[in-house]
C-alpha positions in Angstrom: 18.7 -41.1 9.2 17.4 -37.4 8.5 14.8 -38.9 6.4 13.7 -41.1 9.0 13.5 -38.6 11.6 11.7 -36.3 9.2 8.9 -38.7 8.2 8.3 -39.8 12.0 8.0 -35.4 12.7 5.7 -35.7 10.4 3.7 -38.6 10.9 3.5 -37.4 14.6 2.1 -33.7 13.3 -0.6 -35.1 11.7 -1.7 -37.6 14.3 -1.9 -34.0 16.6 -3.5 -32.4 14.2 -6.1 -35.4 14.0 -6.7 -35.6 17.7 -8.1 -31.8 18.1 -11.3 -31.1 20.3 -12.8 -29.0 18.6 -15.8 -30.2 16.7 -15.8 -30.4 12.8 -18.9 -28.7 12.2 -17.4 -24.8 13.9 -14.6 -25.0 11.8 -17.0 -24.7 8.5 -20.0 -23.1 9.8 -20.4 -20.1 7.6 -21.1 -16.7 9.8 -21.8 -13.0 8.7 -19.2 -10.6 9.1 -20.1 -7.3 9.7 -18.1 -3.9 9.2 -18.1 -0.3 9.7 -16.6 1.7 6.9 -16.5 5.6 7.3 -15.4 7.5 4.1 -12.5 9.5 4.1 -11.8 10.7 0.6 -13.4 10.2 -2.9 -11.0 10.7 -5.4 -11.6 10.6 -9.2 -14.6 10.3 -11.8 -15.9 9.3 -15.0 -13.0 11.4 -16.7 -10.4 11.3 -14.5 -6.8 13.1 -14.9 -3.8 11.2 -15.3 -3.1 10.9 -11.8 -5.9 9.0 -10.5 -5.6 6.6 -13.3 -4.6 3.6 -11.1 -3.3 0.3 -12.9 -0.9 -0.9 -10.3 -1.8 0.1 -6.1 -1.1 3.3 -5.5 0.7 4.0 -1.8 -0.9 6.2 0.2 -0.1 9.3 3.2 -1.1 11.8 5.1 0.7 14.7 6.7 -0.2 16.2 9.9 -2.5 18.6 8.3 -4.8 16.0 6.8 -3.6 16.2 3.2 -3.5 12.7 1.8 -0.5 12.1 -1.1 -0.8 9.4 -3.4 2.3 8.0 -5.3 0.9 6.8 -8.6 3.7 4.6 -9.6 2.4 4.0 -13.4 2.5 7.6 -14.3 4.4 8.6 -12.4 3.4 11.3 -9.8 2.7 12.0 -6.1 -0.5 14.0 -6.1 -1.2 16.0 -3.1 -5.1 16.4 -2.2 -6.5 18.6 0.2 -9.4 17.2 3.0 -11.6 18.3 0.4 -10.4 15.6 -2.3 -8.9 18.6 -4.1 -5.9 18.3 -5.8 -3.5 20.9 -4.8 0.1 19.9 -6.3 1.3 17.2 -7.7 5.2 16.3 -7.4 7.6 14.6 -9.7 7.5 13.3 -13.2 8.9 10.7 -15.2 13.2 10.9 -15.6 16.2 10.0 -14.3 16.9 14.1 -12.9 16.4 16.1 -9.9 13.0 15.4 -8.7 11.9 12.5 -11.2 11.0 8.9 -11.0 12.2 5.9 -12.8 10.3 3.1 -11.1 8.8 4.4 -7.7 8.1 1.7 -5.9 7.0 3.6 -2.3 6.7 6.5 -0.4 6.8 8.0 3.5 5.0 11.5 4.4 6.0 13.4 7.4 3.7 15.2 9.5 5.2 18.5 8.4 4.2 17.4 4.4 8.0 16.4 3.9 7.4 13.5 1.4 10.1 10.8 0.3 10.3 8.0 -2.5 12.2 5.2 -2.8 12.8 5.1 -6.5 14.3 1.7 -7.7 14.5 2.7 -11.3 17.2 5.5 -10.2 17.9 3.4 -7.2 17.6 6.9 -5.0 15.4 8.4 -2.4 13.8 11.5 -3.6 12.6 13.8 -1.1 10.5 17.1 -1.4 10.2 19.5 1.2 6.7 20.7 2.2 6.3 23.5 -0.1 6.9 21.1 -3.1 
């Protein structure tokens, strides 16, 4: 009986769908998007260091102060960079200690620069204050 009422839900969803006012041709007329992009940081070059070597998405922060943080998860490293672009610090390093990273996956910046990073390798949360 389940089949039955399953096949007549659906049967009934696609007759809906079928009966829809709204002309064929709007759904698959083509239009131009437009958008607005302001630039906020350039980060990297030609040569770039280590930490701006980006195989797998980097996640991304700011603190109240403007300073974006990225957590570059195939190094890995959270690299602190001033409104400028320029690097200031960069936190962590691979390990299984104090203040390293197995497999960070994430992290969350606090307005006051406090940074934290899920790490799943170590299963932890690291957390550096602002001063690094």
């Amino acid at each position: 009986m389940t089949g039955r009422n399953a096949l007549r839900t659906l049967a009934l969803l696609m007759a809906a769908g079928a009966c829809s006012d709204v002309p064929d041709d709007t759904l698959n007329t083509d239009r131009p998007l437009t958008a607005d992009f302001v630039e906020v940081f350039r980060v990297g070059d030609m040569d770039p260091p280590d930490w701006a070597q980006f195989g797998t998405p980097p996640s991304l922060g700011f603190d109240g102060g403007g300073n974006l943080f990225i957590l570059n998860p195939d190094v890995p490293v959270v690299a602190v960079l001033d409104r400028d672009g320029g690097l200031v610090r960069t936190l962590g390093r691979r390990g299984e200690g104090p203040g390293e990273f197995s497999g960070p996956a994430d992290l969350y910046v606090w307005r006051d620069g406090t940074v934290a990073v899920a790490d799943r390798g170590n299963g932890t949360y690291v957390v550096f204050a602002p001063d690094g």
